[in-house]
C-alpha positions in Angstrom: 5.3 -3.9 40.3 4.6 -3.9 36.5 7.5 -3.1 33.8 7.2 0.4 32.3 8.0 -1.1 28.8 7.0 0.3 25.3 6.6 -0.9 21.6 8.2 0.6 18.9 6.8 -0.2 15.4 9.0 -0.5 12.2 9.1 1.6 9.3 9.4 -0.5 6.6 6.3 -2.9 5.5 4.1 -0.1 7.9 0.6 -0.6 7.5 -1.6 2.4 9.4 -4.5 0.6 9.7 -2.5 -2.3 11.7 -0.6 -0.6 13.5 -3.5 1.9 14.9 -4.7 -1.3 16.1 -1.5 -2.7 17.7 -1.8 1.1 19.5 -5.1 0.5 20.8 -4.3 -3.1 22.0 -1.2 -1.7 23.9 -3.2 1.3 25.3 -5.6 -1.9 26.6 -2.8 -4.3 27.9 -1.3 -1.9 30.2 2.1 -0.6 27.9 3.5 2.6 29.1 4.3 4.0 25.6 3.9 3.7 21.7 6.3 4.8 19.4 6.8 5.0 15.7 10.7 5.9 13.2 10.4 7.9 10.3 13.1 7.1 7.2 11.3 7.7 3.8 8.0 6.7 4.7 5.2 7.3 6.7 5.2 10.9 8.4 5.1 10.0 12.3 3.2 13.2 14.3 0.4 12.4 12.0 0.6 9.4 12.9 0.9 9.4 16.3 -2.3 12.5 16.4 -4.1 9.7 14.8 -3.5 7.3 17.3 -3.8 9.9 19.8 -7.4 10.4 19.0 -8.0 6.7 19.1 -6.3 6.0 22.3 -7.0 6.7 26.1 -3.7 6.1 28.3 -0.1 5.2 26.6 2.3 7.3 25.8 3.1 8.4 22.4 6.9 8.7 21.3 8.3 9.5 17.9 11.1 7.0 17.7 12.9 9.0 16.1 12.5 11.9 14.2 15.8 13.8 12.7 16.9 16.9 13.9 17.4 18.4 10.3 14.6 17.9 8.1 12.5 20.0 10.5 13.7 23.3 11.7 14.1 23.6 15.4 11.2 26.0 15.6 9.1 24.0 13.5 9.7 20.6 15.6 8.6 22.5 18.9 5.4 23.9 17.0 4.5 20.4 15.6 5.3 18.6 19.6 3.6 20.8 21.6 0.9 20.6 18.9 0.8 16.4 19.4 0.7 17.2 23.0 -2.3 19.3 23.4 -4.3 16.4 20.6 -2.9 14.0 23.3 -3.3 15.6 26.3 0.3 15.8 27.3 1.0 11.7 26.4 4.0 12.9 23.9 7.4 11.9 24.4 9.7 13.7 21.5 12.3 11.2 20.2 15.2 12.9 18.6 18.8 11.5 16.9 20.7 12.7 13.5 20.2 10.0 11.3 22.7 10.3 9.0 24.3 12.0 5.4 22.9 9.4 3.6 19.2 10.3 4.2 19.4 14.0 5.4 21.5 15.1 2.4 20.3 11.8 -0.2 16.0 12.2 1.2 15.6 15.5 2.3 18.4 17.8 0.8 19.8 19.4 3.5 22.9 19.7 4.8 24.5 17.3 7.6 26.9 19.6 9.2 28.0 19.7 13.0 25.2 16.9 14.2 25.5 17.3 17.5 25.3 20.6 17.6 22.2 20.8 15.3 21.0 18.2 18.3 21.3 20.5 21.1 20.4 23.4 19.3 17.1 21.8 18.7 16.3 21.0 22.4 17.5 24.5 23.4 14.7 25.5 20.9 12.0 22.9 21.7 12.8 23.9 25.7 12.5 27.7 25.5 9.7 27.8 23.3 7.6 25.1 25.0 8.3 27.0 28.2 6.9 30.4 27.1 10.3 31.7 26.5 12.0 34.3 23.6 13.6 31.8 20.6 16.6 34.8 20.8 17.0 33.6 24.2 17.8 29.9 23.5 20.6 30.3 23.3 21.5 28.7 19.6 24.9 27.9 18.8 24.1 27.6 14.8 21.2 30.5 14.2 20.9 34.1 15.4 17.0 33.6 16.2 15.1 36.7 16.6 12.6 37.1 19.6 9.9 34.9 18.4 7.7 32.8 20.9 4.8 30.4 20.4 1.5 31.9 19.8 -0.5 29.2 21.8 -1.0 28.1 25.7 1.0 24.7 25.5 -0.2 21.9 28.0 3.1 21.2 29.2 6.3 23.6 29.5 8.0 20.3 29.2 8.2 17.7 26.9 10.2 14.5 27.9 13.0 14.8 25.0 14.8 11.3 24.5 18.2 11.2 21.9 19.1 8.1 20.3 23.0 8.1 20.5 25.7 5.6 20.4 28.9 8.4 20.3 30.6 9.3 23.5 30.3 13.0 23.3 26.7 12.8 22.2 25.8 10.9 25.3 27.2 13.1 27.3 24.8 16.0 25.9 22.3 13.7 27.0 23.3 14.0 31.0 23.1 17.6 30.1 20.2 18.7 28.5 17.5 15.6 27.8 15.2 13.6 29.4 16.3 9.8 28.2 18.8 7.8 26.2 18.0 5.8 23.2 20.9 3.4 22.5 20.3 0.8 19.7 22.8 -2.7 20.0 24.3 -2.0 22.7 25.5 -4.8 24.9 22.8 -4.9 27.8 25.9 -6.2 29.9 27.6 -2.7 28.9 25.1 -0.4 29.4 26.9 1.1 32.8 29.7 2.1 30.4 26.9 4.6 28.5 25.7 5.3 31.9 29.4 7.0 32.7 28.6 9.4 30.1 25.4 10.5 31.3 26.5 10.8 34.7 29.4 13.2 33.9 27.3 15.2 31.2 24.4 15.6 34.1 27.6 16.8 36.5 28.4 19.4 34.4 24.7 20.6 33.9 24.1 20.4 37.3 21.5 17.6 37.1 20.3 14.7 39.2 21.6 11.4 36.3 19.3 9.1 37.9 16.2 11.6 36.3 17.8 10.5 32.7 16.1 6.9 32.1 18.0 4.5 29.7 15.4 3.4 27.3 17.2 0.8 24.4 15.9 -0.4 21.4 15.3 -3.6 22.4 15.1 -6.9 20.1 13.0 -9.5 21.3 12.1 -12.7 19.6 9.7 -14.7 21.5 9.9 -18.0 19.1 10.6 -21.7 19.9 13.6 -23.8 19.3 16.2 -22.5 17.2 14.4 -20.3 15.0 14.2 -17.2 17.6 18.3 -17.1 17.4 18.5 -17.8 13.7 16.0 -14.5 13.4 18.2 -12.6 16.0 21.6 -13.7 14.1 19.5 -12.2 10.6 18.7 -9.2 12.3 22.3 -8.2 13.5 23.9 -9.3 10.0 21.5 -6.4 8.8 22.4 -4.1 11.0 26.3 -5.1 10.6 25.8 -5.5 7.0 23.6 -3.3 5.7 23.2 -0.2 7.6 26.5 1.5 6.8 29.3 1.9 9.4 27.7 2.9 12.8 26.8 -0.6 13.8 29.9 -2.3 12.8 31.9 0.5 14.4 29.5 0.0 17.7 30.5 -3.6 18.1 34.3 -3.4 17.1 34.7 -1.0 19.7 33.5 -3.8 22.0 35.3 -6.2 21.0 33.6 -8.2 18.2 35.8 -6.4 15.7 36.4 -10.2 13.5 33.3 -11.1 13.2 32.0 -7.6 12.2 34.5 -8.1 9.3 33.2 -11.6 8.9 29.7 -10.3 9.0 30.4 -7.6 6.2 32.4 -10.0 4.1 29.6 -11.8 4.0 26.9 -9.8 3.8 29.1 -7.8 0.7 28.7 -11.3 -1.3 24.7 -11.0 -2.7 25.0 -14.2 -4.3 25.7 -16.0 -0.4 24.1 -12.8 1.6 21.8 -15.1 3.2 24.8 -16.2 5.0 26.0 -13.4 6.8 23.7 -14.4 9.7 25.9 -17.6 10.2 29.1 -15.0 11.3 26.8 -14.2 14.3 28.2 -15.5 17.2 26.2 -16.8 20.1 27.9 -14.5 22.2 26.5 -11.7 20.0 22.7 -12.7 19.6 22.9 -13.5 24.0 24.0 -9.1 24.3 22.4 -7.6 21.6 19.0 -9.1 21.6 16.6 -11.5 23.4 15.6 -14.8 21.7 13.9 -17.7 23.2 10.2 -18.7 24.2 8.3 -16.5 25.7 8.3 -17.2 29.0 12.4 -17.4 28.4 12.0 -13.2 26.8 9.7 -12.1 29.8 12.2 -13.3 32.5 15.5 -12.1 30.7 13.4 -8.5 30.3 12.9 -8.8 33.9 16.7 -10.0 34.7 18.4 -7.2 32.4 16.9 -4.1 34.3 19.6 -5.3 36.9 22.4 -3.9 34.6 20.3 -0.6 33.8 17.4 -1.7 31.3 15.2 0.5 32.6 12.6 1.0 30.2 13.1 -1.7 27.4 11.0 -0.2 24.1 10.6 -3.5 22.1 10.6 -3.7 18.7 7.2 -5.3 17.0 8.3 -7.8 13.8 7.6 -6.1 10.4 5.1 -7.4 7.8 3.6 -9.8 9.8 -0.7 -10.5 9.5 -2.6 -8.7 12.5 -3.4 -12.3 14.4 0.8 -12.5 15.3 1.2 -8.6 15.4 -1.8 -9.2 18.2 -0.2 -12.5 19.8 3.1 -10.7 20.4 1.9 -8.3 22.0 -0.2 -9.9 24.2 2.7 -12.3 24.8 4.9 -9.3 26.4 2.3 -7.5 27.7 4.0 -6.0 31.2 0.8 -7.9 33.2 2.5 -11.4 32.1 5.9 -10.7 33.4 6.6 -12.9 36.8 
């Protein structure tokens, strides 16, 4: 049976005109889903309407959008719009980014995230199902009786959350569709899983309906260059995208070379050295570096410990002939 896998692109260095292609290459290739971030660039829903109207098949995830520089009502009104232009091939990619951007970028307030979360699912649910807003049930708005003036083509809307916080994957097993982790040890995922399972106990729900879709890393190179790429990429994240990270991989257990990493990274003059604190150990869990017929097998090997649906990150700025090439290099019709 073929791998349900997606691509995710990167928001940095995006180029619309290359990545429409890489869209329409997947949708030809056989991958289940496309998805595209939004930071302070590129809108993604009109992005993803314009690669709605250019593709046939794959999925189309927003990977992810924040849950306050929209309004709740306003995110249902713009997904169920992206639906119907895609004939239901939307999947709505939620997390809360964080104070840095919502407050710094868009000037609102980051207050109570994971309530702002759920609050935005109760929203997107009731209103995509025909429902009153009032009746939502919103823990941070007293919403009047609004619904959605339009027939939408689905009363549901897979909703995924990118989350790395106990409590917020727990609201997962209760009221989404998927989880979104980012470097989290593949080895580990069962640990997330726990949270799921008791958040879907509560909610009465069936856990094995929420699919564990990571933000997956893979490097399909030769020789050592695919881990010295891998051990750049973590420093980054370690380094350079504030605390979340560097909390995420203390907590399991890589708390010295996280310092190490920072140290490092904290230096400019020697930056470029902060990838040389990556251990082995760390580039083997958090990522997937090798040749490609190495990076097919290990994406084969990891759904054992609960990669389900792997959404694998394409490598910024690089010219349309090795954008193309790694894609057709993963492509799920290659795995053996």
């Amino acid at each position: 049976m073929k791998p349900r896998i997606g691509l995710l692109a990167f928001w940095k260095q995006y180029d619309r005109k290359t990545y429409l292609k890489a869209a329409k290459l997947a949708d030809r290739l056989g991958y289940d889903s496309f998805w595209l971030p939004e930071v302070w660039g590129y809108e993604s829903f009109t992005l993803l309407t314009e690669m709605a109207c250019n593709t046939k098949r794959i999925k189309l995830g927003t990977g992810i959008i924040n849950t306050f520089s929209r309004s709740p009502a306003l995110i249902a009104m713009t997904s169920a719009t992206v639906d119907e232009i895609s004939d239901g091939r939307l999947i709505l990619g939620v997390g809360t980014s964080g104070a840095k951007v919502v407050e710094g970028f868009h000037g609102r307030p980051f207050v109570k995230p994971l309530t702002q979360t759920r609050d935005v699912i109760r929203v997107v649910r009731t209103l995509h199902s025909g429902g009153k807003l009032h009746e939502a049930d919103a823990k941070l708005v007293d919403y009047r009786p609004f619904s959605l003036e339009m027939d939408t083509p689905r009363r549901h809307v897979p909703i995924y959350v990118a989350a790395l916080k106990p409590k917020s994957i727990t609201s997962i097993g209760e009221m989404a569709d998927g989880w979104m982790p980012i470097f989290w040890p593949y080895e580990r995922l069962n640990e997330g899983r726990k949270f799921i399972d008791a958040g879907a106990a509560k909610a009465g729900r069936d856990p094995s309906d929420i699919i564990t879709a990571p933000f997956t890393t893979v490097i399909p190179m030769n020789g050592s260059a695919a881990r010295k790429k891998a051990a750049e990429l973590i420093a980054f994240y370690v380094g350079g995208m504030g605390d979340y990270y560097r909390h995420l991989l203390t907590g399991f257990g890589w708390g010295d070379e996280c310092d190490e990493i920072a140290a490092r990274w904290a230096d400019k003059k020697n930056r470029h050295e902060a990838g040389d604190a990556v251990t082995p150990e760390m580039i083997e869990a958090l990522t997937i570096a090798g040749d490609p017929l190495y990076c097919r097998r290990e994406l084969k090997r990891r759904r054992d410990y609960g990669l389900e649906y792997p959404l694998i990150n394409l490598p910024p700025g690089v010219p349309w002939p090795t954008l193309a090439a790694f894609i057709a290099t993963l492509a799920p019709s290659r795995w053996i």
